[in-house]
Biopython code that builds the backbone (N, CA, C, O; Angstrom):
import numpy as np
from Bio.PDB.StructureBuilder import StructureBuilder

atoms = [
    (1, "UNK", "N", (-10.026, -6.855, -0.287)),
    (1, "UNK", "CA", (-9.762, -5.985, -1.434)),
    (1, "UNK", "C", (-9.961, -6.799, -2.707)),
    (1, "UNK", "O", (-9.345, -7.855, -2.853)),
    (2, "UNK", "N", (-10.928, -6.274, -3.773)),
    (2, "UNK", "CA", (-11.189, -7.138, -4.668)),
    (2, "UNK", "C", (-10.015, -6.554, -5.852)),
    (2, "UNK", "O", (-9.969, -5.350, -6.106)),
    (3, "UNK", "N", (-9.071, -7.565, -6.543)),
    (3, "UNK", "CA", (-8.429, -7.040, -7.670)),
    (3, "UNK", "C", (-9.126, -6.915, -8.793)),
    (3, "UNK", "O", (-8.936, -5.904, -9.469)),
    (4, "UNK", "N", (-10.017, -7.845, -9.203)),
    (4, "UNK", "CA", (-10.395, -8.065, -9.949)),
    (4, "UNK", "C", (-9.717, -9.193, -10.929)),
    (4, "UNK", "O", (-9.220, -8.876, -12.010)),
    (5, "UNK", "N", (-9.745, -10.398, -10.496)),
    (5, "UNK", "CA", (-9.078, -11.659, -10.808)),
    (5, "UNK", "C", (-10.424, -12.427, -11.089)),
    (5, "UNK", "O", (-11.404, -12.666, -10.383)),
    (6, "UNK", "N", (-9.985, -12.819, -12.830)),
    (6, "UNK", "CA", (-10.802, -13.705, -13.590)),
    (6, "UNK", "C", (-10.660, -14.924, -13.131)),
    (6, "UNK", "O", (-9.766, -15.228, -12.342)),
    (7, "UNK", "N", (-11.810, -16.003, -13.731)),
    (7, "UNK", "CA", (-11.612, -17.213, -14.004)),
    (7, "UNK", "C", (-10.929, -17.915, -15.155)),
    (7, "UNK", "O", (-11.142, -19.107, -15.377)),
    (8, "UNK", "N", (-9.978, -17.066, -16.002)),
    (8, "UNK", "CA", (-9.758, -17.321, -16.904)),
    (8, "UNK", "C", (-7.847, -16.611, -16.898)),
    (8, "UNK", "O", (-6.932, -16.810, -17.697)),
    (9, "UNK", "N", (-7.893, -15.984, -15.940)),
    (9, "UNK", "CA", (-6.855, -14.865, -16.106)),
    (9, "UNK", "C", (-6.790, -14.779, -14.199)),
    (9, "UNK", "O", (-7.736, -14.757, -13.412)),
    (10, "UNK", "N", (-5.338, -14.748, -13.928)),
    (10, "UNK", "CA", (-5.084, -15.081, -12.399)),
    (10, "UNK", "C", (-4.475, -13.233, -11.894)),
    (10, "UNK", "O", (-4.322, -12.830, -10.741)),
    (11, "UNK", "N", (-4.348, -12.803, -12.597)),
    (11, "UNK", "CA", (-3.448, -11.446, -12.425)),
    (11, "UNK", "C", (-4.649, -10.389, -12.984)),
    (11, "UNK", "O", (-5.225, -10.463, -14.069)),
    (12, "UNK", "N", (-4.852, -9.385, -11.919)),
    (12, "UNK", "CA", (-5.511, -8.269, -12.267)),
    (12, "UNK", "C", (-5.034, -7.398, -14.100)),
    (12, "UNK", "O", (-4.454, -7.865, -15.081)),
    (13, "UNK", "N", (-5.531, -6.252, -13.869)),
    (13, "UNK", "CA", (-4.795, -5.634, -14.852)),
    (13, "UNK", "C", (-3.737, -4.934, -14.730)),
    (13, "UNK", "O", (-3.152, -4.922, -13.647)),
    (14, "UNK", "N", (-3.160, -4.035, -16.062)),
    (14, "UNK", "CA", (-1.888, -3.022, -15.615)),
    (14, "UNK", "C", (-2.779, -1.929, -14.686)),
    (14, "UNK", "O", (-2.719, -1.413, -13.570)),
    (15, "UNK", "N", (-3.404, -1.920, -15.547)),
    (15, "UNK", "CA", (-3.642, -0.282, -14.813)),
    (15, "UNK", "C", (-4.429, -0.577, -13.174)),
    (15, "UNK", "O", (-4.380, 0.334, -12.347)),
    (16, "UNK", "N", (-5.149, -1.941, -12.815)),
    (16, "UNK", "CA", (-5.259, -2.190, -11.581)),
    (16, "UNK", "C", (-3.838, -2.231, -10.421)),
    (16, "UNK", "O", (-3.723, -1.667, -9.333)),
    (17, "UNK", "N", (-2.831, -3.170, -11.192)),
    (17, "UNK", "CA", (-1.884, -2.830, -10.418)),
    (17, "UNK", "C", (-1.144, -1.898, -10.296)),
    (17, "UNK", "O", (-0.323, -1.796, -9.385)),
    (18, "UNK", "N", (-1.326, -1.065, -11.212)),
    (18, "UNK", "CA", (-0.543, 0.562, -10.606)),
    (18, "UNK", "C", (-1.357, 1.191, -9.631)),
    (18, "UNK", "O", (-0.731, 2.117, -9.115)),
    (19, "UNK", "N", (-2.777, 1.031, -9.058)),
    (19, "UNK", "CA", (-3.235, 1.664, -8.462)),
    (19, "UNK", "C", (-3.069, 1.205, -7.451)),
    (19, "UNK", "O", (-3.135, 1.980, -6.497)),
    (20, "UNK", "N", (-2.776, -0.264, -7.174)),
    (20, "UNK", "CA", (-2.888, -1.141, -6.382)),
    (20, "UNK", "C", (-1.129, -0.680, -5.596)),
    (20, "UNK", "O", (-0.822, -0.341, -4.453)),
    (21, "UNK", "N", (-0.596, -0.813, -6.419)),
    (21, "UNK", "CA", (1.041, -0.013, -6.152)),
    (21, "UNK", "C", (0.961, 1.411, -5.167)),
    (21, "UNK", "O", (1.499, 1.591, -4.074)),
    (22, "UNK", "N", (0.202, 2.230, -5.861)),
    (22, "UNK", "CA", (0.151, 3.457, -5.401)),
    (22, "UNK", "C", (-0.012, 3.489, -4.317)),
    (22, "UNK", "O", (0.645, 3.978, -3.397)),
    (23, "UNK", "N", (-1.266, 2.754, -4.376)),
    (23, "UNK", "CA", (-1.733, 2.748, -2.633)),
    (23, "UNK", "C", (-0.872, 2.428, -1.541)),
    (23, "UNK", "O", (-0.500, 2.969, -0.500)),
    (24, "UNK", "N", (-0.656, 1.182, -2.250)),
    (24, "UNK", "CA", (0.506, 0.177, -1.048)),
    (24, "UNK", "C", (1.285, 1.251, -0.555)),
    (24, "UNK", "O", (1.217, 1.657, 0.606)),
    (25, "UNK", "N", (2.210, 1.829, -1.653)),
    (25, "UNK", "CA", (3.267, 2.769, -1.599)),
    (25, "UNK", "C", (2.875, 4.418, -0.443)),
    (25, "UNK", "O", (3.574, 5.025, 0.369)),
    (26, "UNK", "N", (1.754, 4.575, -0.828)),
    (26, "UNK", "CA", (1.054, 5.548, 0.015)),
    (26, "UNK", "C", (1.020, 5.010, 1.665)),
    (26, "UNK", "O", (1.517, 5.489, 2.684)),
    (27, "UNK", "N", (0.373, 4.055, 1.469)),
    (27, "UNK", "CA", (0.413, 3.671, 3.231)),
    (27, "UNK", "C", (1.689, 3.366, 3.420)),
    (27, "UNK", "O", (2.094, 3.963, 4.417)),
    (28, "UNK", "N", (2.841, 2.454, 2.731)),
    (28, "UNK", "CA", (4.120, 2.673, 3.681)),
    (28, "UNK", "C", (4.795, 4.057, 3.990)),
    (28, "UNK", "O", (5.617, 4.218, 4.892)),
    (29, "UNK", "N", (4.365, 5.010, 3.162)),
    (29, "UNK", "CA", (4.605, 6.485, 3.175)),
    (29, "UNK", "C", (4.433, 6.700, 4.843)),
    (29, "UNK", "O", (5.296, 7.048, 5.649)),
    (30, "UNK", "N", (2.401, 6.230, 5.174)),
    (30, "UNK", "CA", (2.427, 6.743, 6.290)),
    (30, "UNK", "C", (2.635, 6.059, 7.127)),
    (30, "UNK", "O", (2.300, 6.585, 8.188)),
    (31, "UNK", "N", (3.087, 4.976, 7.262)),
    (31, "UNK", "CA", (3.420, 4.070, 8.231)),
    (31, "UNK", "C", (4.695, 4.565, 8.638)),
    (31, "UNK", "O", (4.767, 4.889, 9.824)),
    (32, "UNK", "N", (5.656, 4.692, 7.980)),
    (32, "UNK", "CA", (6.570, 5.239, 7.856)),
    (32, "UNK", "C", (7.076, 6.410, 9.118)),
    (32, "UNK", "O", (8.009, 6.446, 9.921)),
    (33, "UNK", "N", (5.914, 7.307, 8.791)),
    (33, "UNK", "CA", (6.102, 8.210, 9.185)),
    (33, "UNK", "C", (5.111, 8.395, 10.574)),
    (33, "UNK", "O", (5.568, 9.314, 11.254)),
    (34, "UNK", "N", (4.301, 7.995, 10.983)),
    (34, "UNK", "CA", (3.412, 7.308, 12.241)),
    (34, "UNK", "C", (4.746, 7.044, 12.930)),
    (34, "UNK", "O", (5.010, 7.921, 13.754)),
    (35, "UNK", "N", (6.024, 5.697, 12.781)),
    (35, "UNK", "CA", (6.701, 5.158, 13.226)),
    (35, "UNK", "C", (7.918, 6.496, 13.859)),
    (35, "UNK", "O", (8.309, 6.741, 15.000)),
    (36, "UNK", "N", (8.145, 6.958, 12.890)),
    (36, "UNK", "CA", (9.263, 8.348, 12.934)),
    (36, "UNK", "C", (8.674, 8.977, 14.075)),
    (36, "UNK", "O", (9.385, 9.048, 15.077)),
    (37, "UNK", "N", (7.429, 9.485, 14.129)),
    (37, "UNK", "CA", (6.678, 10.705, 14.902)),
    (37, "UNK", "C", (6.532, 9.596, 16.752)),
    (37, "UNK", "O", (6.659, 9.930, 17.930)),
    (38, "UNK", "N", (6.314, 8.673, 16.266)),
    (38, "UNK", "CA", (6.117, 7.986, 17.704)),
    (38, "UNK", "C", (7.417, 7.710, 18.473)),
    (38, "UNK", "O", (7.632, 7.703, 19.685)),
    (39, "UNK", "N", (8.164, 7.499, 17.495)),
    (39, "UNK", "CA", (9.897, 7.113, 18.101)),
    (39, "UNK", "C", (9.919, 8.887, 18.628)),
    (39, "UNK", "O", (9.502, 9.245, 19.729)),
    (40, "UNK", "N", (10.337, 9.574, 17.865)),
    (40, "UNK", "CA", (10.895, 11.130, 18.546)),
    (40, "UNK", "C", (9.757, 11.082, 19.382)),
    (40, "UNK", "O", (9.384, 12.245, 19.234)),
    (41, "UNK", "N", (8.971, 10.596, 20.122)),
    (41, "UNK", "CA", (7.547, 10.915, 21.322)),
    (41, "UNK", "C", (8.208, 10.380, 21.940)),
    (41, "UNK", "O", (8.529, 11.125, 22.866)),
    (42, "UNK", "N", (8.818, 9.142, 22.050)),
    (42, "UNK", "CA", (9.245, 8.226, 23.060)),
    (42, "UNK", "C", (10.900, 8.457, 23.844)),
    (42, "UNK", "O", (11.505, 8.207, 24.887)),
    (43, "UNK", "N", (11.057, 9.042, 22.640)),
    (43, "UNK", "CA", (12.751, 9.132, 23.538)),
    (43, "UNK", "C", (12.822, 10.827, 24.119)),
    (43, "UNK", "O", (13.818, 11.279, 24.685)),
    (44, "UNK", "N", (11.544, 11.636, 23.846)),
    (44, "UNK", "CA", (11.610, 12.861, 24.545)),
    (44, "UNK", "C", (11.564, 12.229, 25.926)),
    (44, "UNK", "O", (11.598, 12.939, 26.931)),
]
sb = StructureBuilder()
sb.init_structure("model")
sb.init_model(0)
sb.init_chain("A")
sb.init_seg("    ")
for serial, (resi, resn, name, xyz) in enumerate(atoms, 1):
    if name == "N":
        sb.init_residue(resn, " ", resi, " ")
    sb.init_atom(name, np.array(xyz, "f"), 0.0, 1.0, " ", f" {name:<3s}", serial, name[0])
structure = sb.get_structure()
């Protein structure tokens, strides 16, 4: 995943890391919920 990290500057931008947030935040959403749906599979 490219952030976009200068040679001059070690940290992406704001608005890269909010997207970068979002996402993250999105997949623990579905990880999340993958985990939930497989547990209630397993103890039926």
């Amino acid at each position: 995943m490219h952030l976009g990290i200068k040679e001059d500057d070690l940290f992406p931008e704001p608005g890269e890391l909010r997207g970068l947030m979002a996402q993250l935040e999105a997949l623990l959403e579905l990880i999340d919920g993958n985990t939930k749906i497989q547990s209630n599979s397993e103890a039926a």
